[in-house]
C-alpha positions in Angstrom: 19.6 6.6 1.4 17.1 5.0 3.9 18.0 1.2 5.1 13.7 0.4 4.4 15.4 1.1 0.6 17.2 -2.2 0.5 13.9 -3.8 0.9 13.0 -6.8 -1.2 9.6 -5.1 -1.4 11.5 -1.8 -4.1 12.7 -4.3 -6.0 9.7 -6.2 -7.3 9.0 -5.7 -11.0 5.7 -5.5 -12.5 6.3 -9.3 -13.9 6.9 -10.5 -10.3 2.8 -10.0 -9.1 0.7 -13.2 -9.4 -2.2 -10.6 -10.1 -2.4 -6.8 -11.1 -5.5 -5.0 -11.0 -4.9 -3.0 -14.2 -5.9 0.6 -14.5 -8.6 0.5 -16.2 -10.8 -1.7 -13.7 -12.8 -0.2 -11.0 -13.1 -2.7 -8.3 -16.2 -2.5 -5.2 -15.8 -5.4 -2.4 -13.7 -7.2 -0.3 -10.1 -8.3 -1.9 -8.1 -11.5 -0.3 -5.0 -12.7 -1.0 -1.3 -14.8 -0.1 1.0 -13.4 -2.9 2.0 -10.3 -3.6 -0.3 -8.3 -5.4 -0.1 -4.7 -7.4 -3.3 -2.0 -8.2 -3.1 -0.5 -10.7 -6.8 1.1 -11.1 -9.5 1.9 -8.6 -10.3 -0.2 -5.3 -13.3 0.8 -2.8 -14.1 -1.7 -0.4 -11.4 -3.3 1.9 -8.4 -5.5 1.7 -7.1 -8.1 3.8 -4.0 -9.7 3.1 -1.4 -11.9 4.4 1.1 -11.0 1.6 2.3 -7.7 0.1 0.3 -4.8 -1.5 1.7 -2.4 -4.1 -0.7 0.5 -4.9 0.7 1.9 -8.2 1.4 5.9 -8.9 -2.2 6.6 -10.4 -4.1 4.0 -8.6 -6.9 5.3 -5.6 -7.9 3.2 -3.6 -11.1 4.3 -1.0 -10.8 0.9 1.7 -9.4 -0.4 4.8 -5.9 -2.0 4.1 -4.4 -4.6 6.1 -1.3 -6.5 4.3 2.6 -7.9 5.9 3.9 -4.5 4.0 2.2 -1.8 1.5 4.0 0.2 -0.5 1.5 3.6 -1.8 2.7 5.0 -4.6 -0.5 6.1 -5.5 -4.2 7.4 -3.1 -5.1 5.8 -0.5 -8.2 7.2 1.6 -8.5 4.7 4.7 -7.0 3.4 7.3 -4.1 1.0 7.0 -2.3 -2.0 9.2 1.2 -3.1 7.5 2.2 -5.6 10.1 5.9 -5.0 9.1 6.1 -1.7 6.6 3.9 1.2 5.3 5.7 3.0 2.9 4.4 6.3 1.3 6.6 7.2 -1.4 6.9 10.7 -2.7 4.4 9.8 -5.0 1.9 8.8 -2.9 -0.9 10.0 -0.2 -2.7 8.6 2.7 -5.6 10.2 4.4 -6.5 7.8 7.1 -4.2 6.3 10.0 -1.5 4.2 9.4 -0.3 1.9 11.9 2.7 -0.8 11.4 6.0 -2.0 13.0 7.9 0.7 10.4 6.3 3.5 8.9 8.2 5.6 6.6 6.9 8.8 4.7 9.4 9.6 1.5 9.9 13.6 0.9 7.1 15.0 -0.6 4.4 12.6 0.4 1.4 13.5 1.8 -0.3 12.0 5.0 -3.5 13.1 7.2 -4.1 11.0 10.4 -2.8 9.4 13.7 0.5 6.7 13.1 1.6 4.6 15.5 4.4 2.3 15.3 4.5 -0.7 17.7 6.4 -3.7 18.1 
């Protein structure tokens, strides 16, 4: 449906992540990392990444998000710099503002703040 779709990012399986924050785990700090990574249970802090962030359906995350592309299935309540893709599937909510070179908000996501999309 979208062209974003045929992303490499979609077609990650669980078994692809170096490291996934489970859902039981509640996590307070800063979070680093260079491979793709998945949460699963609760973040509050910030995250700084040079790699990709999946934030699971289920997962909330309360921190400052800067990754190459994040894909929220899940809460996030912070601001958030993709430097190539934001994705908010339907799944998923953002309150905080989102900026990145693509943003895309799926059908029956939710979103409260500014977005700006630059080059």
């Amino acid at each position: 449906m979208f062209e974003v779709k045929d992303n490499d990012l979609f077609d990650l399986e669980e078994e692809d992540f170096d490291t996934i924050l489970a859902s039981d785990i509640d996590f307070h700090g800063k979070i680093s990392f260079a491979k793709p990574f998945m949460i699963k249970g609760n973040v509050s802090g910030s995250i700084e990444a040079t790699s990709d962030l999946v934030i699971d359906s289920g997962a909330v995350v309360n921190a400052g998000i800067n990754a190459s592309r994040v894909l929220v299935r899940g809460k996030v309540e912070g601001n958030i710099v993709g430097r190539d893709l934001v994705f908010v599937a339907s799944t998923g909510s953002v309150t905080g503002d989102i900026s990145a070179r693509q943003v895309v908000l799926e059908i029956g996501s939710r979103f409260s703040g500014k977005c700006t999309m630059k080059d």
